[in-house]
C-alpha positions in Angstrom: -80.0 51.9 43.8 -76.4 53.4 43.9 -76.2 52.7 48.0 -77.7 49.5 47.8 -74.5 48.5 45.6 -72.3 50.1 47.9 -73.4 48.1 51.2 -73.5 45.0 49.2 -69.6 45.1 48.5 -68.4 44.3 52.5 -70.9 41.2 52.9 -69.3 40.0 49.7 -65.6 40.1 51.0 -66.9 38.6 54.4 -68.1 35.7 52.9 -65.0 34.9 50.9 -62.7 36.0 54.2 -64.6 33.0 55.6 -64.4 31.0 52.5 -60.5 30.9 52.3 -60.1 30.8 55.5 -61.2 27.3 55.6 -59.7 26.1 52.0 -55.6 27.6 53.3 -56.3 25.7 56.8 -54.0 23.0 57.3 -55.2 18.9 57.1 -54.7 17.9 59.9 -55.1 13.5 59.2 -52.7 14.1 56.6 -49.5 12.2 57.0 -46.6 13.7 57.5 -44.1 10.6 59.3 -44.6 7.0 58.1 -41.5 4.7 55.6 -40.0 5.6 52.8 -38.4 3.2 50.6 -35.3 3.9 48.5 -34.3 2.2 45.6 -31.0 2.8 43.4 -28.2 1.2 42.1 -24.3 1.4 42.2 -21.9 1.5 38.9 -18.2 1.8 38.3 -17.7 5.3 37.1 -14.9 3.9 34.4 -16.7 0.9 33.1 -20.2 1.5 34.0 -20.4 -2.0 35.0 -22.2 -3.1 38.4 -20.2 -2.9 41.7 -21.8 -5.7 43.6 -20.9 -6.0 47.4 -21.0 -2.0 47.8 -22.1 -0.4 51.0 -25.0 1.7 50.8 -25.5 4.5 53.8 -28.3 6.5 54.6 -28.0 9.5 56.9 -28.9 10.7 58.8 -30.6 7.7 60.0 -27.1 5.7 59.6 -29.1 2.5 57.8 -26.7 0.4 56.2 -27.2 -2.2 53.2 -25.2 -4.3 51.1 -25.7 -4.1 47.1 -26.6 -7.2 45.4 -24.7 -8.6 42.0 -26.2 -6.2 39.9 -24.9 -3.6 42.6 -28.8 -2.8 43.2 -30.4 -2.3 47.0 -33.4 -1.3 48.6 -33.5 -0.2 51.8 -36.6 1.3 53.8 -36.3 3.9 56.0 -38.2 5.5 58.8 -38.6 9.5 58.8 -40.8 11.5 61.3 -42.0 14.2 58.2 -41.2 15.1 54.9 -37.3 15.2 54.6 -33.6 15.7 52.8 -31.9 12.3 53.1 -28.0 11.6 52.0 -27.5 8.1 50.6 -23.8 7.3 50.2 -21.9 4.5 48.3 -18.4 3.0 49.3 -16.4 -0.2 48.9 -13.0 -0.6 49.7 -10.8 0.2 46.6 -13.1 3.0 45.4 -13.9 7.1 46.3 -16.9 7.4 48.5 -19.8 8.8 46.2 -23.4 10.6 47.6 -26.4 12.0 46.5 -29.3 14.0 48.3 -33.2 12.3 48.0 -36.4 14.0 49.5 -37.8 11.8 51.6 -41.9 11.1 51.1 -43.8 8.9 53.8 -45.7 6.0 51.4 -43.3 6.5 48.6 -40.9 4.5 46.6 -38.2 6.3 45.9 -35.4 6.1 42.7 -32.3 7.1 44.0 -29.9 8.6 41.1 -27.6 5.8 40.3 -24.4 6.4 42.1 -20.9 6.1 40.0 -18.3 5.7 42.2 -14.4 6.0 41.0 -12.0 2.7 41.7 -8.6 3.8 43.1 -7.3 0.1 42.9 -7.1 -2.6 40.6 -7.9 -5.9 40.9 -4.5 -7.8 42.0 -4.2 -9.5 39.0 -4.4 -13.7 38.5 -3.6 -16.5 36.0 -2.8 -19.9 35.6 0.3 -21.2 34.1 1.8 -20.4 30.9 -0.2 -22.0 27.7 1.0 -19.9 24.7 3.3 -17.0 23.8 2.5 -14.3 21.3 4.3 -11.7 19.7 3.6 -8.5 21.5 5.7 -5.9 19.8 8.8 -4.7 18.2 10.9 -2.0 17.9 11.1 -2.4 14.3 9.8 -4.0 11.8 13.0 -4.0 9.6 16.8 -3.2 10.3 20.2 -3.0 8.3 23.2 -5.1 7.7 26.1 -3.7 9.6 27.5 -0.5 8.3 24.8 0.2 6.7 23.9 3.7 8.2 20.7 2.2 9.5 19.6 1.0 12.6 20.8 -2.3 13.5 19.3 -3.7 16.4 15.2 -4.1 16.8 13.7 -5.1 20.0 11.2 -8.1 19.6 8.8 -8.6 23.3 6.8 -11.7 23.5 3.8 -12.1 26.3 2.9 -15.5 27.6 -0.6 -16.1 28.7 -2.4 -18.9 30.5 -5.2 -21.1 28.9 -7.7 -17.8 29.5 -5.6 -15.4 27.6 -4.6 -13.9 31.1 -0.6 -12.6 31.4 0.9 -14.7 33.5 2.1 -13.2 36.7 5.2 -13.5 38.9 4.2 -16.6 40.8 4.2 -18.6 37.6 7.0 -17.0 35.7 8.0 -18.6 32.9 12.1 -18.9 31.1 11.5 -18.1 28.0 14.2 -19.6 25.2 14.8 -17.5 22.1 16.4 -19.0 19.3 17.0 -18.2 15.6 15.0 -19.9 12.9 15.1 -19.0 9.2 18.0 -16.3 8.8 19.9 -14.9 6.1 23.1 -16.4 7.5 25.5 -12.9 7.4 26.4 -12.9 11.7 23.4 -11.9 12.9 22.5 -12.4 16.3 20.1 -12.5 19.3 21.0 -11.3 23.2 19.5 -13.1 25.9 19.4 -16.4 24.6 17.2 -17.2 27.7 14.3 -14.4 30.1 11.8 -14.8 32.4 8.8 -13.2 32.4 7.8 -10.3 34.6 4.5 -10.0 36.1 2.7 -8.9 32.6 3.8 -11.9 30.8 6.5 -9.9 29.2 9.8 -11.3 28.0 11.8 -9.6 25.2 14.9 -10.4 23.1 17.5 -7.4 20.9 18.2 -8.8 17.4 21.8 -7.3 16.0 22.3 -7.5 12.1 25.1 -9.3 10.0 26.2 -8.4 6.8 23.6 -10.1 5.1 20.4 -9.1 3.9 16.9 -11.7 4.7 13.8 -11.9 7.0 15.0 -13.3 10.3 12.4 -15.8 12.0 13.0 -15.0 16.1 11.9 -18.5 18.2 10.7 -18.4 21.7 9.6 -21.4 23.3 8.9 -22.6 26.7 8.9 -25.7 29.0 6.3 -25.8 31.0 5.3 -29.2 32.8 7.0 -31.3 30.4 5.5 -29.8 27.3 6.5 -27.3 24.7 5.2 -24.2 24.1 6.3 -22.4 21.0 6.2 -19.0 18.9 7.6 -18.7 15.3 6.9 -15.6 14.0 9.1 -13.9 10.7 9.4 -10.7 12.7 12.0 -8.5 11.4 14.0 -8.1 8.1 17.5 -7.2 7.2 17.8 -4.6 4.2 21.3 -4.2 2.7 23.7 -1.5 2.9 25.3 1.1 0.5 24.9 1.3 -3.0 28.3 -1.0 -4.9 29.1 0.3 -8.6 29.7 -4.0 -9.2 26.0 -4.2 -8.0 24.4 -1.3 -9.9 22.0 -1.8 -12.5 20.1 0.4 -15.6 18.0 -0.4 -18.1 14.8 0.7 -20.2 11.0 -0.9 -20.4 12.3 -0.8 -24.2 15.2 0.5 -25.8 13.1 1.4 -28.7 10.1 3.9 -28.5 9.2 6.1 -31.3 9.4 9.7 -29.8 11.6 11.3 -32.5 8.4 13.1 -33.8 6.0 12.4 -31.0 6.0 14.4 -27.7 4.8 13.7 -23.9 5.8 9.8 -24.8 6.6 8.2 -21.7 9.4 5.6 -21.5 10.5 3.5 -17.8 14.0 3.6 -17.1 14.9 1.4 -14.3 17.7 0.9 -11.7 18.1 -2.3 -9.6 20.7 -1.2 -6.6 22.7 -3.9 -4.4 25.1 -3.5 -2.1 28.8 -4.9 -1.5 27.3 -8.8 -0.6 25.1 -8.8 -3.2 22.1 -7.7 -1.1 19.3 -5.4 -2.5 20.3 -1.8 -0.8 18.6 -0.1 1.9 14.7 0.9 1.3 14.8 4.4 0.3 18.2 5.1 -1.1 17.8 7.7 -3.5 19.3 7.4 -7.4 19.4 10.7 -9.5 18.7 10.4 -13.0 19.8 12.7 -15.8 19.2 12.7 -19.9 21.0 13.7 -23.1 18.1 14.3 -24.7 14.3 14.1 -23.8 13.2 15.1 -20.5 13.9 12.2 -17.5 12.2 12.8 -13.3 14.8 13.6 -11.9 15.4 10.9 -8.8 13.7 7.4 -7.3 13.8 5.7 -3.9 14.4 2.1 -4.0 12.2 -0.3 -2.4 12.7 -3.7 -0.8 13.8 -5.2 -4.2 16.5 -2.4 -4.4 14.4 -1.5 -7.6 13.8 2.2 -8.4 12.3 3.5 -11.5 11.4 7.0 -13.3 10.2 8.1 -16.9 11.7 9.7 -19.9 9.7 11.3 -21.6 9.8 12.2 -25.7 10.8 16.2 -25.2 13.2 18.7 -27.1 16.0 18.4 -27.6 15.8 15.5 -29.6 18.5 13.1 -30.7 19.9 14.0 -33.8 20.9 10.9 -34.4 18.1 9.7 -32.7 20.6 8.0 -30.1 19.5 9.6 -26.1 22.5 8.6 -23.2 20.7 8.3 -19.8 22.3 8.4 -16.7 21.7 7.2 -13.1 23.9 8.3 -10.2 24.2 7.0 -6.6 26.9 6.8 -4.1 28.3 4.1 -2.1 30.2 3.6 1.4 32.9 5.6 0.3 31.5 8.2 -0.8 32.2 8.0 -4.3 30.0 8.0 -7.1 28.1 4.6 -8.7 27.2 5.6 -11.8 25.0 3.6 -14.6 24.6 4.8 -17.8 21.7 3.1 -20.9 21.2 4.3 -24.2 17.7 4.3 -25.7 16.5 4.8 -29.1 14.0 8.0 -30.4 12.5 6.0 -33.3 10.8 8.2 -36.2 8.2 7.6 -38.9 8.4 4.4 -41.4 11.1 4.7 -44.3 11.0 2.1 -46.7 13.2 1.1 -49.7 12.9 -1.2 -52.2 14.9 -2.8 -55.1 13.6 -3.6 -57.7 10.7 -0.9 -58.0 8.4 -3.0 -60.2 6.4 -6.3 -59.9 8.7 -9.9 -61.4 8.5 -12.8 -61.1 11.0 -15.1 -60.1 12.6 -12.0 -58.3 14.7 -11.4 -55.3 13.9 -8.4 -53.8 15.8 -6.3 -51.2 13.9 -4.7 -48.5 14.9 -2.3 -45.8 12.5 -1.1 -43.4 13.9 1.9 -40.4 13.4 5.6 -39.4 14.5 8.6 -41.3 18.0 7.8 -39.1 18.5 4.6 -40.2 17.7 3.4 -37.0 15.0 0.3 -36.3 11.2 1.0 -35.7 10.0 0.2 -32.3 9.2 -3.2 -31.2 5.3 -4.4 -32.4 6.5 -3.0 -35.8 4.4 -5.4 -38.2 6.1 -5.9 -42.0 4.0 -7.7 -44.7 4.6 -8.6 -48.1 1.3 -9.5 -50.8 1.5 -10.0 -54.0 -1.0 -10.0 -56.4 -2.2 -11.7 -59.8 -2.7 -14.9 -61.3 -1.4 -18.4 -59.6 1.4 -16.2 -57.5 2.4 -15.5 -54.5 5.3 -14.1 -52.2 7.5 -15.9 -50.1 10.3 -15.0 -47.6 10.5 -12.5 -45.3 6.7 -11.9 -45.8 5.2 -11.4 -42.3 7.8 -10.1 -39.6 7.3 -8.2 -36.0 10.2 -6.7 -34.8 11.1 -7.2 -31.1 12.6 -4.3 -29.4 15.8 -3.1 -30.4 19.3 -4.2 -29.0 22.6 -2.1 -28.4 26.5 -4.1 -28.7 29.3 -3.3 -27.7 28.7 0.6 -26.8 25.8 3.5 -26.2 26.1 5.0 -29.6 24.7 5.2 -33.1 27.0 2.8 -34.9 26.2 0.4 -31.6 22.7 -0.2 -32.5 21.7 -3.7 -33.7 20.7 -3.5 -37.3 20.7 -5.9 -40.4 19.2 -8.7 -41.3 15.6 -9.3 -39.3 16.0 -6.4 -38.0 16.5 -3.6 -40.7 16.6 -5.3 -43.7 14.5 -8.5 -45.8 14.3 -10.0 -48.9 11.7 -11.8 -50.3 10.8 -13.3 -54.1 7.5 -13.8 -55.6 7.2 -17.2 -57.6 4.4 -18.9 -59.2 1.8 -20.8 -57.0 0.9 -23.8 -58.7 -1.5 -24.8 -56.0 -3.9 -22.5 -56.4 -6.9 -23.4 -58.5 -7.1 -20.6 -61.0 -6.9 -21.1 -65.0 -4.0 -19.3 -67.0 -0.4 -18.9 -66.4 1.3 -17.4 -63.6 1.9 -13.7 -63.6 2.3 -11.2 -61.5 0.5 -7.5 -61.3 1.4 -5.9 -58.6 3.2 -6.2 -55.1 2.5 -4.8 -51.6 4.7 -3.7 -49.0 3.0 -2.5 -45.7 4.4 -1.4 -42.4 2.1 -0.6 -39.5 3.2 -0.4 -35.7 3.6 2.3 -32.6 5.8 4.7 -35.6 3.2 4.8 -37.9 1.8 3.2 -41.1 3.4 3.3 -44.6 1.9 1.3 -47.2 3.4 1.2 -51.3 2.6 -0.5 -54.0 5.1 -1.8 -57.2 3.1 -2.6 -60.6 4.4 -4.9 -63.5 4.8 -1.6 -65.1 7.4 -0.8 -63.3 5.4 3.2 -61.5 5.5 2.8 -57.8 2.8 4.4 -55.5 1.7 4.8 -51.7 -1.5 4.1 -50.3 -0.8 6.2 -47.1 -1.7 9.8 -47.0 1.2 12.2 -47.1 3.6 9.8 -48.2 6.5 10.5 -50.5 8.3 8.5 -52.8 11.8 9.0 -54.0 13.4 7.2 -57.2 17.3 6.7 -56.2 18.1 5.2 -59.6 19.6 1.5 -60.0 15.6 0.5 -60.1 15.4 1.4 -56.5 13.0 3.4 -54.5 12.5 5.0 -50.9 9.6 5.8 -49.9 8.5 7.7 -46.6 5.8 8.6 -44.0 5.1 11.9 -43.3 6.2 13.1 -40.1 2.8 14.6 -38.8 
């Protein structure tokens, strides 16, 4: 059984000798020569847009076909067998671009699109001048003369054709420049007249006066008996160095209460001009320093010539409750231009009162300030009630202070105080109007302050005792039928 195996093995491998023998052998009816058609297209490698009119080249054969509109071809070619093929694409202006195909008889073939690189532009075209445009400037804002800033800005204008297209050098355009609205200081415009260059380009140098404005730059153009115009506001003069005559510094209020209240904030303000009476320069820095409280330390101005920082309610604080701020610039000469404001540091309510008890038919004095002496801070409501049967008060009754006012000086005996301000009267009198039975009389009468320093409220009896309705108040008898009373600080 063994041997039988064995002689078996070398018929098998005959067989399958024989058997792949005839499935390697080559077919002889298949085709192997016959047309080939290419297909492809042709791009511009910057825009990627068709490049119609391009020469297509295939080599070896050397056929030769023109892309359509789209750039596309098709082009069939003859090969003998199964093949490499180079198609190139070329048009006058661009780099000569290839790429390698295999060639199958019967087969459509998609060619990689080819991108070929343009070397030079189209020569360019327009019509005649239809509108002009501001293209660019230099700047968009310059100084009056002296001013330590640039003086001169460079405006170009671009005319273009009814397509938008620049116009070119065989319809050139003179272009007039003019001034329109202007601040009126000597400033002026060199060439008065150009023509424009083969972009459409035509540009004009504004030079500053001594006055600070916007400055509206005309162009216009003739062009076959019509008038073509720009009027753009293109630049603006800003003003020179800081003039102590022009210098300017004042607070959001000259009255906030930050005696006994800290991290208050408070705007001081500087408005800077120069010598003609024109805001100063954007940027020009004004240092700021304070007696008392703490103050940022400098601003930049803007347009406006307008700089501003905050005090803030700090120690030290103003004994007197008087703080001196101070502002300091410098001007052409280099010398100092200094302002200088005072603002109040307001405490808690003190009020005092005479007489201390409920009458009627009585005048009463009334003064109302800090523990300084000083006034409360503008908002400050004062209000008078009194109470009882077929009464009432009448005078200085219902009051809100404005902010406070300085004459004459910075200082403590320069503040604004008295009547309105610092001190009232009022009398309560019968009030025969009111529908009540009985006789007039009075029972009691209340005094009440309330605003950004605090509240302090009292009341006077016909007993003559005096008391305060806000917690932690004190009052003080000074004799003479008069009485202070106080908020507490906290």
């Amino acid at each position: 059984m063994k041997r039988l195996f064995l002689l078996t093995l070398p018929l098998i491998a005959l067989s399958l000798y024989g058997v792949g023998c005839d499935a390697f052998k080559p077919d002889e009816t298949a085709p192997t020569g016959g047309v080939v058609t290419l297909i492809g297209q042709v791009l511009n490698d910057q825009t990627n847009n068709p490049v119609p009119g391009a020469f297509v080249t295939v080599k070896p054969q050397n056929l030769l076909v023109e892309a359509d509109e789209e750039g596309r071809y098709r082009i069939d070619v003859e090969i003998d067998s199964t093949m490499d093929v180079q198609v190139f694409a070329e048009k006058e202006g661009f780099a000569e671009q290839s790429v390698t195909v295999l060639a199958l008889a019967g087969r459509e073939v998609d060619v990689p699109t080819l991108r070929i690189v343009q070397l030079l532009e189209d020569e360019p075209i327009s019509g005649l001048a239809s509108n002009i445009l501001l293209l660019q400037q230099s700047a968009s804002s310059i100084g009056v003369k002296e001013s330590g800033s640039q003086e001169v800005a460079k405006i170009t204008f671009q005319v273009a054709d009814s397509l938008g297209r620049p116009v070119i050098l065989d319809n050139t355009t003179l272009v007039h420049f003019s001034l329109g609205v202007q601040p009126g200081g000597g400033e002026f415009i060199f060439p008065e007249n150009a023509p424009t260059d083969n972009n459409g380009l035509a540009t004009v140098n504004l030079s500053s006066g001594t006055k600070a404005g916007i400055v509206q730059i005309v162009a216009e153009a003739d062009v076959d008996g019509r008038t073509i115009r720009s009027l753009p506001v293109a630049v603006a003069i800003h003003g020179g160095l800081p003039d102590q005559d022009h210098f300017s510094i004042g607070p959001a209020r000259f009255n906030f209460p930050g005696l006994n209240t800290f991290g208050l904030t408070n705007t001081i303000s500087v408005i800077v001009g120069d010598k003609y009476s024109n805001p100063v320069k954007p940027g020009t820095s004004v240092s700021f320093s304070t007696t008392h409280g703490i103050i940022e330390g400098a601003a930049q101005t803007d347009d406006t010539g307008r700089g501003s920082v905050a005090l803030i309610s700090a120690n030290p604080v103003p004994p007197d409750g008087i703080a001196l701020i101070t502002a300091v610039t410098a001007d052409e000469n280099q010398q100092d231009v200094v302002g200088q404001t005072p603002v109040i540091f307001s405490g808690v309510p003190v009020i005092t009162v005479s007489p201390a008890e409920a009458k009627l038919d009585q005048t009463y004095t009334l003064t109302v300030a800090d523990q300084n002496g000083n006034p409360l801070s503008e908002g400050t409501v004062i209000s008078v009630k009194a109470e009882g049967t077929k009464v009432k008060a009448v005078g200085n009754t219902s009051v809100i202070l404005d902010d406070s006012a300085f004459l004459g000086g910075n200082a403590y005996e320069n503040v604004l105080r008295g009547p309105g301000i610092t001190e009232f009267t009022f009398v309560v009198v019968p009030d025969l109007t009111l529908d009540e039975e009985g006789s007039p009389e009075i029972e009691s009468v209340t005094i009440k302050v309330s605003g950004p320093n605090g509240t302090l409220e009292i009341v006077l009896t016909s007993a003559g005792e005096a008391s305060a309705r806000t917690e932690g108040a004190t009052i003080e008898r000074l004799g003479h039928g008069v009485i202070r009373a106080r908020a507490s600080d906290y």
